[in-house]
KEZA-542730 format. One record per atom (N, C-alpha, C): x, y, z. Coordinates in steps of 0.05 Angstrom, whole numbers, plus 5000, padded with zeros to 4 digits. Layout:
// residues N
XYZ...
END
This chain:
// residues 391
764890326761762990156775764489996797766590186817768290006839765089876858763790086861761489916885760189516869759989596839758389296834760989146842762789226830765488946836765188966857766189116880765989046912764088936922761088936907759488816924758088536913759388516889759588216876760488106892763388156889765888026906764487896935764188146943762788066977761287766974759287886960757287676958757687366954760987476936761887166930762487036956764287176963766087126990764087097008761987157019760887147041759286847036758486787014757186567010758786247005761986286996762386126992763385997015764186037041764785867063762885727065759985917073758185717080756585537069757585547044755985337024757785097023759785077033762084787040760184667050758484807072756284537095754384547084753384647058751184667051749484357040751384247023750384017013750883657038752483757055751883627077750583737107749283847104749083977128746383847139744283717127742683557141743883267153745183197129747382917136748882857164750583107165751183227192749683197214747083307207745183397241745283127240743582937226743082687224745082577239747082497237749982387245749782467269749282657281749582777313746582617327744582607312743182437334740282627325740482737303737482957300735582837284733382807283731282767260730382987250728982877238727983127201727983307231724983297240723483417257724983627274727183557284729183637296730983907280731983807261733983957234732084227239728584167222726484317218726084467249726584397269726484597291728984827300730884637292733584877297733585007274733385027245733085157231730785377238728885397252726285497263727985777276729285647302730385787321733285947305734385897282735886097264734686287252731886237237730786437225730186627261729086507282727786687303730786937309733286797306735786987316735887227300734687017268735287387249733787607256731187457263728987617278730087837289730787677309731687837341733088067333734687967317736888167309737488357290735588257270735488367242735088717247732688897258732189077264734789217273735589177296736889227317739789307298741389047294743389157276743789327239740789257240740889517215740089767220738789897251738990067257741990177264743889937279747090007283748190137254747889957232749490037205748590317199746090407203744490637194745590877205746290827231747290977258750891017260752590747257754590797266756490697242754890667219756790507197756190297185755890197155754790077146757189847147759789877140762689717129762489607160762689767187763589587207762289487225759489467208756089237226757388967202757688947175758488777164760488647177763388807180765288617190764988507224762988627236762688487258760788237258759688297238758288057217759487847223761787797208763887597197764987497219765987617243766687577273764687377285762587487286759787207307759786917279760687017253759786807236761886587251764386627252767086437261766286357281764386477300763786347320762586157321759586197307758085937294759485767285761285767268762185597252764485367270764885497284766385317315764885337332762685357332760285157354759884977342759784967308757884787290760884567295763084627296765884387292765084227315764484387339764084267359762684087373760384187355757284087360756583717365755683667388755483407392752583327391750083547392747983487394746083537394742483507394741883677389742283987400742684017433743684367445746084427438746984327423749384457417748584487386748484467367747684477346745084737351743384747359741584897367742885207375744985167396746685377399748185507378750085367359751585417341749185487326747285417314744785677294744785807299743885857324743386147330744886387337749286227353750286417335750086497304750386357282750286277258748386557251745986467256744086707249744586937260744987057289746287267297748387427269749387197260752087427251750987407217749487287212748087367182745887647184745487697206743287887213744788147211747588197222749888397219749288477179749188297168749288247145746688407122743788357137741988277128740988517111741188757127739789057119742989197115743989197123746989307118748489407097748589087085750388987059748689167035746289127028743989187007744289507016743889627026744289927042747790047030748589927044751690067030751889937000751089766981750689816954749090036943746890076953744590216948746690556940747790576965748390826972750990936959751890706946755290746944754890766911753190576897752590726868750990936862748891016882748191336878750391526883751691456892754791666905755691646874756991416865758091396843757191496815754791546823751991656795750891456775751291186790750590906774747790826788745891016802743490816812741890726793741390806768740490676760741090386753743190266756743890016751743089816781742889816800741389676817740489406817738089426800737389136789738888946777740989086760743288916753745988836763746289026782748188846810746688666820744788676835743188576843742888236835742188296800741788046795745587846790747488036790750487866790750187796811749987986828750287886858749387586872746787566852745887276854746287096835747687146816748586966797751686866816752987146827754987076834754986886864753286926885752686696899750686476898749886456871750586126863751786026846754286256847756086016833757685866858758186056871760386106907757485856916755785746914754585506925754885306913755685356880755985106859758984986866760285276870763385116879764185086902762685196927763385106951762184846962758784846947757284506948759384316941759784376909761484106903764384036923765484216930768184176945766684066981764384176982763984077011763083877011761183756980759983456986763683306984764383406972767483206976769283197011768483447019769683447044768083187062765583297060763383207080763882817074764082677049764882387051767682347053768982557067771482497078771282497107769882757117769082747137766582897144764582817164762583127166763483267179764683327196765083557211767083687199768083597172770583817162768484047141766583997136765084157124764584477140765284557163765384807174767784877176769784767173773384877168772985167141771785137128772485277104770885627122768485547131767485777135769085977167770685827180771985907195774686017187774785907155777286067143777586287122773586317121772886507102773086787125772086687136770886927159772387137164774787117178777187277167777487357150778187257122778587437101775987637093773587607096771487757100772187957114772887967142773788217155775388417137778488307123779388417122778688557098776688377085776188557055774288797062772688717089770889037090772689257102774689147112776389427123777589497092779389347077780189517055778689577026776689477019775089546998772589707006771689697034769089787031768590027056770490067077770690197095770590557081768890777101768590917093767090977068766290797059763290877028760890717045758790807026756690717025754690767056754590997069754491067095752391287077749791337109747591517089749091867089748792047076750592337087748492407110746992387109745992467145745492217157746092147186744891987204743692057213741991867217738891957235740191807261737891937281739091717311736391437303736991297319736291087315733490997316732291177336729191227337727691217319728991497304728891687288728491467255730591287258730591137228728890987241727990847249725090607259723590757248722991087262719891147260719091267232720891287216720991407196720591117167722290797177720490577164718990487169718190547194716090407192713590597185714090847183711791087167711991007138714590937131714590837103712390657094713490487112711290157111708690237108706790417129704790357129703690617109705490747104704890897078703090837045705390597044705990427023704890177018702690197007701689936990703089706983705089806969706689646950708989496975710089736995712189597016710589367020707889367031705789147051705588937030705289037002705088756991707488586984710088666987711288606982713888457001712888527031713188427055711088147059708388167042706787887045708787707026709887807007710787536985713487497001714087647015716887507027716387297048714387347069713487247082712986997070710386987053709986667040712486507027715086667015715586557009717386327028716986317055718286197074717285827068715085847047714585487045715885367035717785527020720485377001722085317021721685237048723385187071723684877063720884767055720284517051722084377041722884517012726484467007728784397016729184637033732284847034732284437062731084417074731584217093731183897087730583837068730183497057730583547040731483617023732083506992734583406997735883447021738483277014737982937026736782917049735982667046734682487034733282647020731382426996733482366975735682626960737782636938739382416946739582306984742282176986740981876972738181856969737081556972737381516940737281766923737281736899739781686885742381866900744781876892746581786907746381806925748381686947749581956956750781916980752282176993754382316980755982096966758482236952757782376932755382386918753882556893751882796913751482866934750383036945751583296938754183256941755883596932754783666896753683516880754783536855751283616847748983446864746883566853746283816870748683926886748484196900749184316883750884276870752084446846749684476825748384376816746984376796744784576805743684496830741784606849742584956840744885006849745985336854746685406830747985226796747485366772744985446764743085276772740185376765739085646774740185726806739285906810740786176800742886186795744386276787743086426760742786246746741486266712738586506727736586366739735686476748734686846767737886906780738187086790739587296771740087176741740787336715738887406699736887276704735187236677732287386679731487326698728287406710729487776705731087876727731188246733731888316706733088186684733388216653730188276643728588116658725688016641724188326653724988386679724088566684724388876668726788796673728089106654727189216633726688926605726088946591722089016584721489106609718789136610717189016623717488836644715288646660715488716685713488876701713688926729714588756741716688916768717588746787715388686804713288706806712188596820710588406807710088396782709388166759711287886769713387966756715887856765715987726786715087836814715987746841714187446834711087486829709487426837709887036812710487066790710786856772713186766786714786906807717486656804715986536833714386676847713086556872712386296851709986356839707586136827709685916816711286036800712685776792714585496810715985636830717985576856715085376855712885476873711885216885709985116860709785126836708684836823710784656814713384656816715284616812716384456835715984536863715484366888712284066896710684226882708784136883708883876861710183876846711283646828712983436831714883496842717283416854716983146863714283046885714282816896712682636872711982676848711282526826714082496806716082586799718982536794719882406789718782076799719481816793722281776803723981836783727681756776728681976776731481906769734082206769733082366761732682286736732282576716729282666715727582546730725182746741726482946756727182836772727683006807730983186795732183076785732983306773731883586760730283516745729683676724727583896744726683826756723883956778725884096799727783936805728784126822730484426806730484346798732384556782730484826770728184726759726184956758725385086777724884916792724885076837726885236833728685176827731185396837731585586824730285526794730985746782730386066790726786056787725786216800727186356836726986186845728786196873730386456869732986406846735186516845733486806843731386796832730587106817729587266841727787076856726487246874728387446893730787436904731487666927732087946913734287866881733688106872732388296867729888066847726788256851726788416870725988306893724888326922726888676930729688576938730988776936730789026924731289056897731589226875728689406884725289286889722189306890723389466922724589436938724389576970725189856964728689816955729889986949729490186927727490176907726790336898723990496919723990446938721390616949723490696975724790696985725690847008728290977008728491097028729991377030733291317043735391447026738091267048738091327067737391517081737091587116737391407137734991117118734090967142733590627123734890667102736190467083735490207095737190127115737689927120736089797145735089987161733289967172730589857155729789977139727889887118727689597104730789567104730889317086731189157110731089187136731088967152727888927160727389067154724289057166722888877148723288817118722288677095723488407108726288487110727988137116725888047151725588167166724188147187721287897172720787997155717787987142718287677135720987647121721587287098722787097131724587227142725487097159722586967180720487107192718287007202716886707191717286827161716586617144717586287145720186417151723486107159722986097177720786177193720286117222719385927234716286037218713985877225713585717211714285637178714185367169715985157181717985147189720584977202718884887225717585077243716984937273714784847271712884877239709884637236711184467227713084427215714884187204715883997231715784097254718183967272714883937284712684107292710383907305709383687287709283687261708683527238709583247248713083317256714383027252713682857275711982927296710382847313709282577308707382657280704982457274706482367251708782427243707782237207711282107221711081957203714281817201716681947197719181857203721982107195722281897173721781907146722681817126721682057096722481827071721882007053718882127046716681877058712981877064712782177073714282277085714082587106715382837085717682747073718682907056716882947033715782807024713482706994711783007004710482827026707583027044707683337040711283427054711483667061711583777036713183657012713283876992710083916975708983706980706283736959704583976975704783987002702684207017704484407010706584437019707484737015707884876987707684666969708184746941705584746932702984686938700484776934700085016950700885136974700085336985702685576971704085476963705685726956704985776918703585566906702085726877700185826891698585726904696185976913695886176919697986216947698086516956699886636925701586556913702486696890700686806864698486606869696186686847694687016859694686926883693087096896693687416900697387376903698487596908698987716877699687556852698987646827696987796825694287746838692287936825691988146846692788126873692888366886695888626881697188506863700488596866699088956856700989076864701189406856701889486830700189676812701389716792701789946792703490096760704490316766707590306764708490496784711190496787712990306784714890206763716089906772716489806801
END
C-alpha cells in the first residue's frame, strides 16, 4: 500500500504549513485594517481563483502529469505565502489569496487523480474510501498541530504565522519529485479537449454526478464558520487560546473524516451519508449562536466539524467511483468547480451583508443562524432527492 502512505503523507504535509495561519488568520486581516465584511470578500475572490483555475490545471495533470501540476502547486503556494508576510492591506492581502488559491487549484483534481490511479495500478482500488478517510483524519491532525503551534506563533507575532508555510512549500516539492514522480498518471492521455468533452458527457450523463455537484455546492454555507468563529472564540477565550480551540476544532474533524466512510462501508449509502453529515454540519451551526458559555460553543462547534471532516471523503470516494482515469482529474475538478462556487457566493453576500448590519458579534450570531437553517434544508431536501442504487 506505498500509494495510501504517499498520499497520507502528502496530505499531511500539504496541510500542515497552512494551518500555522489558520487559527490566526482573521486576527491578522483584522490587524491590517479589514473588517468581517472585508476578510468575507477576499476569501470570495480565493474561492473565484480556484475557479479560474481549477479546470484548466486538472486538464494540465490529465495531459502532461499528475506529480508535476502538484509540485508546481507548491511553487505559486510560497508565493502566496510571501505576499501574505508582506501584506499591508486590504490590495495586498486580496492579492496574496488569490495567489494562495491559484496554487491550491494545481492541487485540487490532481492530487485525488494520482491516488485514484496509483492504487488501481497497485490492485488496492478497492480501498479508496479508506485512504480517503486517513487522508482526512490525517489533515486534521496536520491542523490540530499546526493551529496549536500557529495560535502560539501568531501572540508572538501575526505575521510570523506564514513563515512555516513558506518552509513547507519546498519540502512539498521535493517530496513529489521523490515519492510520487512517475505513478499515478492515466495509461492513455487524452488531449485536453478530449478530457473536458468526455466530463462533462460524464456529468450530464449522470444523475448521481448532478446530485452530487448540488451538495458540494450548498455545502459552501459552512463558509459562515470557516471566517468568524475565530473572532467571536477570541471574545470567549482570548487570542492566546485561539490556537488550542483550533486544535480541538481539527480533532473533531478528524474523528469525523474516520468515522462516517467506516459508517458507510459498513452498509449506509454514500450518498445517505453525504446528505446526514450536510443536515447535521448546519443544525449544529444553526445552534451555535444559543451556546451561552465555553462549553456550549465548544461542544456545537465540534459537532459542526465533525461531520465536516466526513463530507470530502464521502464526496470524493461518490465522484471517483463513477468516472473513468482518462479524464480523472478533470472530473474531479469540475465537482471542486461546483463547492468552490459555493466559497464564492456565500463570502461576497456576507461582505454585501456587512453593509447593513454591524462588524461585531450581532452579525456573526445572524450569519450562522441563516446559513445553518439553509444548509439543514437544502440537506433535507437533497436526502430525499439523493440517488439510490450503486453506492
Amino acid at each position: 500500500m506505498r500509494a495510501a502512505r504517499t498520499y497520507v503523507t502528502f496530505a499531511f504535509l500539504s496541510t500542515f504549513g497552512i494551518a500555522m495561519s489558520m487559527a490566526d488568520y482573521v486576527p491578522f486581516l483584522r490587524s491590517i485594517g479589514l473588517t468581517l465584511g472585508q476578510v468575507a470578500l477576499i476569501n470570495g475572490f480565493f474561492s473565484a481563483a480556484v475557479i479560474a483555475m481549477d479546470v484548466p490545471t486538472s486538464l494540465a495533470a490529465d495531459r502532461f502529469g499528475r506529480a508535476r501540476t502538484l509540485a508546481v502547486g507548491a511553487v505559486i503556494r510560497f508565493a502566496g505565502a510571501l505576499a501574505y508576510l508582506l501584506a499591508r492591506g486590504l490590495g495586498s492581502a486580496l492579492t496574496a489569496e488569490i495567489v494562495l488559491g491559484a496554487g491550491l487549484a494545481f492541487e485540487s483534481g490532481a492530487l485525488q487523480a494520482w491516488l485514484v490511479d496509483t492504487l488501481h495500478a497497485e490492485g488496492h482500488g478497492e480501498n479508496i474510501g479508506g485512504v480517503l478517510g486517513r487522508a482526512s483524519a490525517a489533515r486534521g491532525l496536520a491542523m490540530m498541530a499546526g493551529g496549536a503551534f500557529g495560535g502560539w506563533l501568531g501572540a508572538w507575532h501575526l505575521r510570523a504565522i506564514w513563515v512555516p508555510e513558506l518552509l513547507c512549500a519546498p519540502v512539498l516539492v521535493a517530496f513529489v519529485r521523490t515519492r510520487m514522480r512517475g505513478r499515478g498518471d492515466p495509461a492513455h492521455r487524452l488531449p485536453c479537449t478530449e478530457a473536458f468533452a468526455r466530463a462533462i458527457g460524464a456529468l450530464r450523463a449522470q444523475r448521481a454526478l448532478r446530485w452530487i455537484a448540488a451538495c458540494l455546492f450548498a455545502f459552501g454555507l459552512v463558509a459562515g464558520i470557516n471566517y468568524f468563529w475565530a473572532p467571536y472564540a477570541e471574545r470567549l477565550f482570548g487570542r492566546a487560546r485561539l490556537g488550542l480551540v483550533f486544535a480541538g476544532m481539527c480533532l473533531a474533524s478528524s474523528i469525523g473524516g474516520l468515522l462516517m466512510p467506516r459508517l458507510a462501508d459498513a452498509g449506509m449509502h454514500d450518498a445517505a451519508a453525504t446528505a446526514v453529515s450536510m443536515g447535521v454540519a448546519g443544525l449544529a451551526m444553526l445552534a451555535l449562536p444559543l451556546s451561552g458559555g465555553r462549553v456550549g460553543f465548544l461542544a456545537l462547534l465540534a459537532l459542526h466539524e465533525l461531520p465536516r471532516g466526513s463530507f470530502q471523503p464521502l464526496t470524493d470516494r461518490f465522484i471517483h467511483r463513477r468516472v473513468e482515469s482518462a479524464y480523472r482529474a478533470t472530473a474531479g475538478s469540475l465537482h471542486s468547480f461546483a463547492a468552490k462556487a459555493g466559497f464564492t457566493v456565500v463570502p461576497l453576500v456576507l461582505w454585501l451583508a456587512d453593509r447593513r448590519f454591524l462588524d461585531g458579534p450581532d452579525t456573526i450570531r445572524l450569519t450562522w443562524t441563516v446559513c445553518g437553517a439553509l444548509l439543514a434544508a437544502v440537506a433535507a431536501v437533497l436526502w430525499l432527492l439523493r440517488p439510490r442504487g450503486e453506492p
